[in-house]
N, C-alpha and C positions, 0 to 999 in steps of 0.2 A: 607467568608467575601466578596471575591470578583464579586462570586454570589448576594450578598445581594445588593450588589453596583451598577451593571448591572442593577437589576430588578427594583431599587430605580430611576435610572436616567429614564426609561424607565417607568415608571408612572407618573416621571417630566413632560417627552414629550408630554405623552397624555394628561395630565392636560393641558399643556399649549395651544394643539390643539383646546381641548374644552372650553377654554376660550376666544381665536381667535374669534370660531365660536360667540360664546355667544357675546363679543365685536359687531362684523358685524351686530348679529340682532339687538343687543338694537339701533347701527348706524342708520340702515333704520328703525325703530321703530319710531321715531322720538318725544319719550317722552320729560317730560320737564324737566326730573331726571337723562336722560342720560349721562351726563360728571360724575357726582358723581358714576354712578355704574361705568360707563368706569374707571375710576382712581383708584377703589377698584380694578377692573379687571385687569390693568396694574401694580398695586403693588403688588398682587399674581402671576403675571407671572416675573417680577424680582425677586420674592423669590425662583422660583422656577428655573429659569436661575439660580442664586446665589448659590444653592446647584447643580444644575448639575455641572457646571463649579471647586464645591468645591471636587463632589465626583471625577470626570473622572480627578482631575488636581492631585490630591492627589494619586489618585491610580497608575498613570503613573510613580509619582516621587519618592514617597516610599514606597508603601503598599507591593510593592516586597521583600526589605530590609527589612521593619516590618516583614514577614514572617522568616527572617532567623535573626531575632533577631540582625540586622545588625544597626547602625547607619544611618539617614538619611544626608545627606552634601548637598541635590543639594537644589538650592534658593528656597525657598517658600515664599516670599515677596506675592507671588499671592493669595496662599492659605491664607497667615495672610488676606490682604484685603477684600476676598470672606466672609471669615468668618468671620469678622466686617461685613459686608455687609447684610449677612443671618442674623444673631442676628438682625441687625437695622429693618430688614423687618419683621423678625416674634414680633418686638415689634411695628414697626408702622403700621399694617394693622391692627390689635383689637381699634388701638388709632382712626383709619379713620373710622374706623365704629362705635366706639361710638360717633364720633365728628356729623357723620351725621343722626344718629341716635336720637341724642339728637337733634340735630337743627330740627329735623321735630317734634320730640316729643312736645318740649319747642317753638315752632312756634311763639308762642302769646306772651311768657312769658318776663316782662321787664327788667331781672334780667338776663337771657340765659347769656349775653357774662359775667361777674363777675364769675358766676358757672361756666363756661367752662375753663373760667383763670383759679381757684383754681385744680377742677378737671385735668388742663391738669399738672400742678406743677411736680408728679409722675413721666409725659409723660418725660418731658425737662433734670430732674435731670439722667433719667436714658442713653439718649439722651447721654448726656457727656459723664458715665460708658463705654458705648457701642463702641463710636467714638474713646475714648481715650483707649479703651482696647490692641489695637495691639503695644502701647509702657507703657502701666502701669499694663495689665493684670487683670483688676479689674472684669472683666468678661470670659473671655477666654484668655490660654497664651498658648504657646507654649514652649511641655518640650525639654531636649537633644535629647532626642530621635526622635524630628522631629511628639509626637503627643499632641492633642493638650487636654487640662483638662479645667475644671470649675473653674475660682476666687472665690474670696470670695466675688463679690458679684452676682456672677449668680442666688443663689437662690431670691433676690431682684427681675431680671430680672422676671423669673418666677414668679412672683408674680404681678408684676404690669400688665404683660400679660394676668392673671387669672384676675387681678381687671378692666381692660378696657375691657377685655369679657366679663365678667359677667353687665358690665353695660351696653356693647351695644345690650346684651342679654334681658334685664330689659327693656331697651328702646325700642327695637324691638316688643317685648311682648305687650307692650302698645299700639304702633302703630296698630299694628294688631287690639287690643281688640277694638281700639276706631274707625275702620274703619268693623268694624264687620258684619257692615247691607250693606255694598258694597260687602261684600263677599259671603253674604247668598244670594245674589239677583239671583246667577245664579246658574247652577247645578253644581256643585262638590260632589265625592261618600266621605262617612267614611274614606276609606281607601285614599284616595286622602289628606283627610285632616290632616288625621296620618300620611304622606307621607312630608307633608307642614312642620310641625311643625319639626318633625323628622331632616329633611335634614337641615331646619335651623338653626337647635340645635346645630348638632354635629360639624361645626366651632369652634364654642364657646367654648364648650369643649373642644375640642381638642387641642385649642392655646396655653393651657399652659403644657399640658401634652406631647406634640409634643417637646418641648425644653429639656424634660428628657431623651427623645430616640436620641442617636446619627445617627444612620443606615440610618434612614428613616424618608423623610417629610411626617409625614400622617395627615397632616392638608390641602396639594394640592389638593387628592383626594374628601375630604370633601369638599373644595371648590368649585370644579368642578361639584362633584353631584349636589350641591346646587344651585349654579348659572344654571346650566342647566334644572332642574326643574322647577326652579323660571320661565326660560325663555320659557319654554313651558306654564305652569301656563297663564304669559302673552299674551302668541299668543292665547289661548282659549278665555280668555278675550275679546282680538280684536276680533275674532271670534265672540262671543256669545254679545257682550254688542256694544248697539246704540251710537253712535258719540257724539250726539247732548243733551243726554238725559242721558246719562251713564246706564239707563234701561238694559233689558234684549231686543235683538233682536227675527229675527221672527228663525233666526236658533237656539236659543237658545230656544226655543217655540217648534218647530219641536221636538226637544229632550226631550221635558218635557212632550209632548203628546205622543210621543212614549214611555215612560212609563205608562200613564193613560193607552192606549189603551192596557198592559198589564197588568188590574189589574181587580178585580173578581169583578162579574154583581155586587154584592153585595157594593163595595168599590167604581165603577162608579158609580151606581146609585143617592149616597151622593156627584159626583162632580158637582160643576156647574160653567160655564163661561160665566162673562160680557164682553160685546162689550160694547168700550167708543168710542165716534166722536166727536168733537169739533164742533158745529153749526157754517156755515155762516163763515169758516176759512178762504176758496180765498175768499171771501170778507176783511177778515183783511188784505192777503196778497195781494191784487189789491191796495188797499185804502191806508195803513198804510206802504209798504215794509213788504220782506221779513224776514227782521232784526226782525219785530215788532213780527211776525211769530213765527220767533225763540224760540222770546222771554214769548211767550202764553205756548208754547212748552215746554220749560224748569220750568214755572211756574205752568200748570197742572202736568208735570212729577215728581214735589218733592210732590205734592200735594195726587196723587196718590202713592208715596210710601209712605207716612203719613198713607192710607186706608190700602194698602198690611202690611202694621206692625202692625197697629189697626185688622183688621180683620184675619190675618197667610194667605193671597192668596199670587199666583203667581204673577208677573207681567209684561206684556214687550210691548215695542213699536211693533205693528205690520205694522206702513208703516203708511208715512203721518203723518194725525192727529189723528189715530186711535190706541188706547191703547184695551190689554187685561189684564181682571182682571181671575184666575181661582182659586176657593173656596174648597178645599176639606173639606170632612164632614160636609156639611151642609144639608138645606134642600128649601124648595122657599120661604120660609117666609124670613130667613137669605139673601138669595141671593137677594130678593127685597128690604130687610132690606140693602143692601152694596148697590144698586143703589140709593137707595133712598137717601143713607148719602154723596154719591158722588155729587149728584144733588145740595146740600143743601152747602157742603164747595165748590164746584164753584163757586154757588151763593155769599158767601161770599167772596171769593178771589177776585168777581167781585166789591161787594162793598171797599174792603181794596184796591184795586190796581187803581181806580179811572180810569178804560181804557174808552177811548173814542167810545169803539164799545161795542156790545153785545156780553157778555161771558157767554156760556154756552154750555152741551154738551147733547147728546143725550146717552143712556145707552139701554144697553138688556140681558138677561141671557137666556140660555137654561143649561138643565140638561143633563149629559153626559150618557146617558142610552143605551139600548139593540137596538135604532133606527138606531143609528151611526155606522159602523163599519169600518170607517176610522178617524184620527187627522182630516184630509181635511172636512171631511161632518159634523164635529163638530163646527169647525170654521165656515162654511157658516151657519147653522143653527142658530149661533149668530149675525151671520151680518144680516142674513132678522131678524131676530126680535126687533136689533137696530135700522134699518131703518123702520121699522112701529110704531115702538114710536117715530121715526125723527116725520115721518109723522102726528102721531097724536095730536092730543090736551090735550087727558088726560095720565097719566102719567100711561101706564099700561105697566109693562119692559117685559112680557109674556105674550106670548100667546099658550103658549102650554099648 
């Protein structure tokens, strides 16, 4: 037992460490969702104080006496409070994450605050069980013997835990699904994504099934994996994806070439990659601001990932105004065929946005073949053939 207790507090600690850390990044991360993970983050580390405090106060005071089948006599006033305390927390962290869970899901929705009232009813009624348990027991009491059992209504407890898991599990699920083509944009392995899904899960899981085991909080460590995944997840992201554009960057390019450049004559020879330039851009940025810049920026970048999802390429900001498209299994009919369509919806986006300057861009493809035997000599070989169709007058995207 007393082993069990030891090794219990002492997975507390390092959860609590790892979530310190996790806090400090999202801090200097400087998201616009950081207070809401921060406050999840601070209420799994009170749960988790809450049972340390519950096992090392308990064991000091009785668990010796429990050993020798002794009666316990000395004050536990602290243990009744801890343990109100841990119940309240392992009921309100499934509540804060369905709450925010749902506000991102239901974003739009004009009905959000009405369902969230009803929904939270469950939350409030058990709220009182919980509070009032250390003078009614309705949830946990303590027997003569100084330990402590289940009311008659813990299994309630347990259950509303399961039902605010399971919804902020439902809502999670959503979120992800409906943000799906942000996530495909950049590279992540199979197993990364088995890894995603996994670690998010078993929270959820675990929240209610966690209230049945006395020994051990094994819902801390889930938390811990999870949040710290997440928060590497995140630092890639920053890594790999443009500011401005939410795109893929050139590092995130660098790594998806250094896979081309490992695939057989046979699989390069079917890749091919456009170079995009925005014609005559310092001229919008002299004339119109920078702002206006920006804003050509962010209106070709959803424009081109409308093509990368129409046609399965890659895509990413390479610097400035110059965007890369890359095409696997194609062939130069297809890859003339994808500049050509790019040509065609700028031309339109120029008539729909009514701008006062000339929008358009210049395109160029080369085939990733047996010539190149660097990422580096692939990329330049698309840039001189985008700028000789700058150059020219008729629209020819090749010349090799």
């Amino acid at each position: 037992m007393a082993s069990t207790l030891f090794y219990s507090v002492e997975i507390d600690i390092i959860c609590i460490v790892v979530f310190i850390c996790v806090i400090s990044n999202i801090w200097k991360s400087g998201d616009r969702a950081r207070f809401s993970y921060i406050l999840v983050l601070a209420l799994v580390i009170f749960q988790a104080l809450s049972d340390i405090f519950l096992k090392t106060y308990t064991s000091i005071s009785c668990y010796a006496l429990f050993a020798k089948n002794e009666v316990c006599t000395k004050d536990v006033t602290q243990v009744v409070i801890f343990s109100c305390m841990l119940s309240f927390f392992n009921l309100l962290v499934p509540y804060v994450l369905f709450v925010i869970s749902y506000l991102i899901k239901a974003e739009k929705s004009r009905t959000k605050g009405i369902k969230l009232c009803v929904l939270s009813i469950p939350f409030l009624i058990l709220c009182y069980f919980v509070l009032t348990s250390p003078a009614n027991g309705h949830i946990q009491f303590l027997t003569y013997h100084g330990a402590y059992v289940h009311g008659k209504y813990y299994s309630a407890l347990v259950g509303t835990v399961g039902f605010y898991s399971i919804l902020a599990l439902v809502n999670f699920m959503y979120v992800v699904a409906s943000r799906q083509d942000k996530m495909i944009e950049f590279s992540i392995s199979k197993v990364d994504y088995i890894l995603f899904y996994l670690t998010c899960t078993l929270p959820f899981v675990l929240a209610p099934v966690n209230l049945l085991v006395d020994d051990v909080l094994l819902v801390s460590p889930c938390y811990a994996v999870c949040f710290f995944f997440l928060m590497t997840l995140h630092q890639h992201m920053r890594i790999s994806i443009d500011d401005l554009t939410t795109l893929n960057n050139r590092n995130e390019l660098k790594s998806y070439l250094l896979n081309l450049v490992s695939l057989s004559e046979a699989e390069r020879k079917t890749t091919y990659m456009m170079f995009i330039d925005v014609n005559k851009f310092k001229s919008i940025n002299d004339n119109y601001g920078h702002n206006e810049g920006d804003v050509v920026l962010m209106q070709l970048s959803r424009l081109l990932k409308g093509v990368a999802e129409t046609f399965n390429c890659f895509l990413c900001r390479y610097g400035g105004d110059e965007f890369i498209l890359i095409k696997k299994n194609a062939n130069e009919e297809r890859a003339a065929g994808v500049c050509h369509y790019i040509d065609k919806t700028v031309a339109r986006l120029k008539i729909l946005s009514l701008a006062p300057y000339e929008l358009s861009v210049s395109t160029g493809y080369v085939r990733f073949d047996n010539r190149f035997k660097t990422a580096k000599d692939f990329i330049e070989a698309a840039d001189r053939l985008m700028y000789e169709t700058k150059r020219s007058t008729r629209k020819d995207y090749s010349k090799s």
